[in-house]
C-alpha positions in Angstrom: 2.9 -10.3 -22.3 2.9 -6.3 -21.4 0.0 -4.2 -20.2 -0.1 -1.0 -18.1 0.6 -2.5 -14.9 2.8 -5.7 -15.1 5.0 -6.0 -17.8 5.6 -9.7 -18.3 7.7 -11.3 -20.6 10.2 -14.6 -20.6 13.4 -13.9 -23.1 16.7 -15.8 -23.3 15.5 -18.3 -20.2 14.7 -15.8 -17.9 11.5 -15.0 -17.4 11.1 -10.9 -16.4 8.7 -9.1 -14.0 8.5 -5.3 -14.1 6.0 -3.7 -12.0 5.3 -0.7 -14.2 3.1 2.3 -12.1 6.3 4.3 -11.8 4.5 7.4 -10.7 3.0 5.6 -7.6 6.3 4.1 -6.9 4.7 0.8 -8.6 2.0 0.3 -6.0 0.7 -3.0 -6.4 -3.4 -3.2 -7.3 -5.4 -6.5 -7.7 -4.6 -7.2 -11.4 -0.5 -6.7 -10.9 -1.1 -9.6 -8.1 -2.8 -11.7 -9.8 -0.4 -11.2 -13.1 2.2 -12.0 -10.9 1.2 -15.3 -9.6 -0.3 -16.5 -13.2 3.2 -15.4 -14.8 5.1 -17.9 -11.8 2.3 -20.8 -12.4 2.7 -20.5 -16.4 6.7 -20.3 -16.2 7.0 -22.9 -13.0 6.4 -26.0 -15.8 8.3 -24.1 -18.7 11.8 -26.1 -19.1 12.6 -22.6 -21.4 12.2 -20.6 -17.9 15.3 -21.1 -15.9 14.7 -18.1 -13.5 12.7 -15.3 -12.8 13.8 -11.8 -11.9 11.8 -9.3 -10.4 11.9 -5.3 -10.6 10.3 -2.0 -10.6 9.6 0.8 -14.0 11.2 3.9 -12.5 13.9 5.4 -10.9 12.1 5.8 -7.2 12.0 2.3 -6.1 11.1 -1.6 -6.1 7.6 -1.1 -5.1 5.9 1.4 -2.2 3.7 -1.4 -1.7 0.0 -2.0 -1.9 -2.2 0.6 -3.4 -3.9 1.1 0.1 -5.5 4.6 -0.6 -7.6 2.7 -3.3 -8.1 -0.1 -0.8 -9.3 2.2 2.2 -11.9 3.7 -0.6 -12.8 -0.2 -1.4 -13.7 -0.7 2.5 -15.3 3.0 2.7 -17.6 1.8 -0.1 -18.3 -1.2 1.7 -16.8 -3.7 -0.5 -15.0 -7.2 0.0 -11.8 -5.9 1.1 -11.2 -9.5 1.9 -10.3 -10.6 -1.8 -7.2 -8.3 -2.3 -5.9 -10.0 1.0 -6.6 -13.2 -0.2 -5.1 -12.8 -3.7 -2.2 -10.9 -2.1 -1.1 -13.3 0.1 -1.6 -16.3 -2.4 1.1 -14.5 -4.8 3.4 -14.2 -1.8 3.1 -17.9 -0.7 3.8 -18.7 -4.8 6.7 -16.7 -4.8 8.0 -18.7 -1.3 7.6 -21.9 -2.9 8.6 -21.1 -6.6 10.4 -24.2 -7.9 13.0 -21.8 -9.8 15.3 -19.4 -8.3 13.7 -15.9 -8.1 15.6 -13.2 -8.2 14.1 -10.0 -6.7 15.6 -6.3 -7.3 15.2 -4.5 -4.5 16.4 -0.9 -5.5 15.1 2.2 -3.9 11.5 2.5 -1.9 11.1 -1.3 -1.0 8.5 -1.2 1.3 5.0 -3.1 2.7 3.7 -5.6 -0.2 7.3 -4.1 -2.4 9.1 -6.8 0.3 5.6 -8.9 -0.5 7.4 -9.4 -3.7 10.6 -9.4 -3.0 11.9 -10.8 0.8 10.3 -14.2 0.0 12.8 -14.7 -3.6 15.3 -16.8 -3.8 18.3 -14.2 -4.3 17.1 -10.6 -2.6 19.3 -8.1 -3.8 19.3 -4.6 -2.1 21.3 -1.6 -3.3 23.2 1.1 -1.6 20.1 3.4 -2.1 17.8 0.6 -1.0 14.8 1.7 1.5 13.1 -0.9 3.0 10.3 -0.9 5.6 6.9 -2.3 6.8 4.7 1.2 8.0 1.5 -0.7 8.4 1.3 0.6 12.3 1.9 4.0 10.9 -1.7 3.2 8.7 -3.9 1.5 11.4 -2.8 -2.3 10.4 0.0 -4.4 11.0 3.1 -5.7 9.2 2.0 -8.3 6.5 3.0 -10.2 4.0 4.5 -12.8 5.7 7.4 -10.6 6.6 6.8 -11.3 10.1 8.5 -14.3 9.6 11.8 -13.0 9.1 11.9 -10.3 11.3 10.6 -13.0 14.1 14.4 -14.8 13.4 16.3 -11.6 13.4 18.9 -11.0 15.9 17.6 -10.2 19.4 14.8 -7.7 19.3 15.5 -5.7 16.1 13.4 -7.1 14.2 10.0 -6.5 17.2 12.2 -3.2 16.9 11.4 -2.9 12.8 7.6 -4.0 13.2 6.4 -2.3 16.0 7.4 1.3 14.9 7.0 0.8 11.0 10.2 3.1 10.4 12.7 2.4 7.5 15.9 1.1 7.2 18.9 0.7 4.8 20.4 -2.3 3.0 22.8 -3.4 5.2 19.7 -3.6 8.0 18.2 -5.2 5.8 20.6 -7.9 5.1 20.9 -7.9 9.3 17.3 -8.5 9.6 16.7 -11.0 6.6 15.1 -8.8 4.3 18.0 -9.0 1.6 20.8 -11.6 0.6 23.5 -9.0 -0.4 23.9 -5.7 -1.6 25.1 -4.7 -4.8 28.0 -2.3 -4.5 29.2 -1.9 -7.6 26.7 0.7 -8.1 28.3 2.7 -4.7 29.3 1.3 -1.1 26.8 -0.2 1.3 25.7 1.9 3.8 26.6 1.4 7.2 24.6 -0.5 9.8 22.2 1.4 12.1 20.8 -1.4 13.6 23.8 -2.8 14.9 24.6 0.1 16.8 21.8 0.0 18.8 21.1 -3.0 19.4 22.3 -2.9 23.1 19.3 -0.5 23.6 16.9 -2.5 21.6 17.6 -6.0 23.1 17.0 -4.8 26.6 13.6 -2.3 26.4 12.1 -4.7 23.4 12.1 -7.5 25.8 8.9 -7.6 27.6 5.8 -9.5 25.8 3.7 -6.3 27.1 3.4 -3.1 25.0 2.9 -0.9 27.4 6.1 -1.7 29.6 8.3 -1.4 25.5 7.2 1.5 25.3 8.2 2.7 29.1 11.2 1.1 28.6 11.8 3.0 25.7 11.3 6.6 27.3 13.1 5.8 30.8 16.1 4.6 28.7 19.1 7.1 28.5 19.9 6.8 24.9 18.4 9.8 22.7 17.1 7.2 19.8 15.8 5.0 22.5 13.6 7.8 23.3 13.1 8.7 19.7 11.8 5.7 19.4 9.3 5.7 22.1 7.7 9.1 20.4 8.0 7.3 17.4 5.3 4.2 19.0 3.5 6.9 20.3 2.1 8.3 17.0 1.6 4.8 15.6 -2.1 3.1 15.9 -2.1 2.2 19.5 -4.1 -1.0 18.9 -2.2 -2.1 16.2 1.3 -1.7 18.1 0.3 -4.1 20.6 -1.2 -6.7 17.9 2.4 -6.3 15.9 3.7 -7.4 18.9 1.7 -10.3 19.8 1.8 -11.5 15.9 5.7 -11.3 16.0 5.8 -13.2 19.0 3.9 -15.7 17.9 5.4 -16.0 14.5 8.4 -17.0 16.4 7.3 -20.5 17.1 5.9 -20.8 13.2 7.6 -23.5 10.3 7.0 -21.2 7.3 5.9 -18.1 5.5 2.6 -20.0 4.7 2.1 -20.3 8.5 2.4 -16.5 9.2 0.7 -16.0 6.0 -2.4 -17.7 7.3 -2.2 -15.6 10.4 -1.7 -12.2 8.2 -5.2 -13.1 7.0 -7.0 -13.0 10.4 -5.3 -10.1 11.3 -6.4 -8.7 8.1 -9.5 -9.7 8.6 -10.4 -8.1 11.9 -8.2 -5.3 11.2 -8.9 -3.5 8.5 -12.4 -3.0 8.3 -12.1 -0.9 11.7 -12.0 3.1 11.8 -8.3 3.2 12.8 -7.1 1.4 9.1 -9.4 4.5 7.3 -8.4 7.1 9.3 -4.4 6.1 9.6 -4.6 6.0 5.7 -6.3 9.3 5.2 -3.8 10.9 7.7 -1.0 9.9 6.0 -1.5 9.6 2.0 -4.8 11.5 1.5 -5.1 14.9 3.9 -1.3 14.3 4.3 -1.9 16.0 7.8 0.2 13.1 9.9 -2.7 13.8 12.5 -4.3 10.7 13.0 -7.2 10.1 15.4 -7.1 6.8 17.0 -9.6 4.6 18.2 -7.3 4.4 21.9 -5.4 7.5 23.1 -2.5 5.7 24.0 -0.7 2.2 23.6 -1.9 1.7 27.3 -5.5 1.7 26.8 -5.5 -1.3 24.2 -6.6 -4.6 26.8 -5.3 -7.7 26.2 -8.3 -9.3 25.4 -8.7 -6.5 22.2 -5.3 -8.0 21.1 -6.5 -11.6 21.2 -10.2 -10.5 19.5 -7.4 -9.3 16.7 -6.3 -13.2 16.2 -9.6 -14.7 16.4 
């Protein structure tokens, strides 16, 4: 089966996913989800289907992730913005427990809902020109997709590191972090580890459960990307900085994807029907301005009992 979106077709015992809206870096929309998950239900009881590979039309990347412009217009509208959660996040819990391997493609821009459809496979493959990334703080939301559950079991704080300011990384952070399985190098050599190097800075100022003293941490520390990275928290959503937090930490004491999964949902739920998910989106892929207006000033004015309203 092909149609603008999805191109879906099983040949030779492999059953093939392209996501196919090339000049939008394959941003996934409600159909493309739900083609997804009906393509893994058909091909799941298909003995001709031995595996199922994953990839993106184009040469800039897996998948930038959800189509969230036409989702902040949805919740401007005043429609159920609830349903494209609810359908994304039942794809992503299919792919987890798909009976077959799944093979997942992760060239280029991999990023948001493109690691939706990709982290929870079987065999993730990045490439030496891999980008990966969850930017939801950047947007007024917080990282989804049940991706919280990896970077929950990622060495030391790098992956509270990863979530909390949104920014990308390369293939071999992502392997690091358990994003990716390997990286294909025939195609060039892996890049080197960032991550790694600063890990010594990251363990120590990511420690503390409390936003507010990361983010000190981060700008009394003497290393320059320490700092960096401070600046880099204070231009995110303050509110959704500190509920990044909180959902990584608790993710750390949850059994599966499905488990975070459920909790993406609430988050969802109570996030992004608020002015800060409109107004992050509009700052960064509508106006383009990067000059977002946040519901808090700063990451010290979010109370804790706004964080725990997030989660209920």
């Amino acid at each position: 089966m092909s149609d603008d979106e999805l191109i879906v077709e099983a040949r030779e015992g492999v059953g093939r996913l392209v996501l196919n809206r090339p000049r939008a870096i394959n941003a996934l929309t409600p159909s493309m989800l739900r083609g997804i998950h009906a393509a893994l239900d058909d091909w799941a009881s298909d003995g001709s289907v031995v595996r199922v590979e994953i990839s993106g039309a184009g040469e800039r990347g897996l998948c930038s992730g959800a189509d969230v412009r036409a989702l902040r217009q949805h919740v401007l509208d005043g429609g159920d913005f609830m349903e494209f959660f609810e359908v994304e996040y039942a794809m992503n819990s299919a792919i987890k427990n798909f009976p077959k391997p799944y093979v997942a493609h992760q060239r280029g821009i991999t990023m948001g809902g493109g690691l939706g459809v990709s982290a929870h496979g079987s065999r993730r493959i990045a490439y030496p020109d891999s980008v990966f990334a969850m930017p939801e703080t950047i947007i007024g939301f917080t990282p989804d997709v049940g991706i919280l559950y990896y970077l929950a079991a990622a060495p030391g704080e790098l992956g509270t590191h990863v979530a909390l300011t949104g920014n990308a990384i390369n293939a071999s952070d992502a392997v690091l972090v358990g994003l990716a399985d390997e990286i294909a190098t025939d195609e060039g050599d892996a890049p080197a580890s960032v991550l790694e190097g600063w890990r010594s800075w990251i363990d120590e100022c990511y420690a503390s459960d409390d936003p507010a003293e990361i983010v000190a941490a981060l700008e009394a520390s003497e290393d320059d990307d320490a700092r960096a990275a401070a600046a880099d928290l204070r231009k995110r959503c303050p509110l959704s900085v500190a509920a990044a937090l909180e959902a990584i930490r608790r993710a750390r004491s949850m059994s599966s994807v499905d488990e975070v999964l459920a909790q993406d949902l609430v988050l969802a739920r109570n996030l992004i029907g608020r002015p800060d998910f409109a107004e992050g989106v509009r700052a960064q892929l509508v106006d383009k301005d990067r000059n977002p207006t946040w519901q808090h000033a700063r990451i010290e004015d979010v109370t804790r009992d706004e964080v725990l309203a997030c989660f209920a």
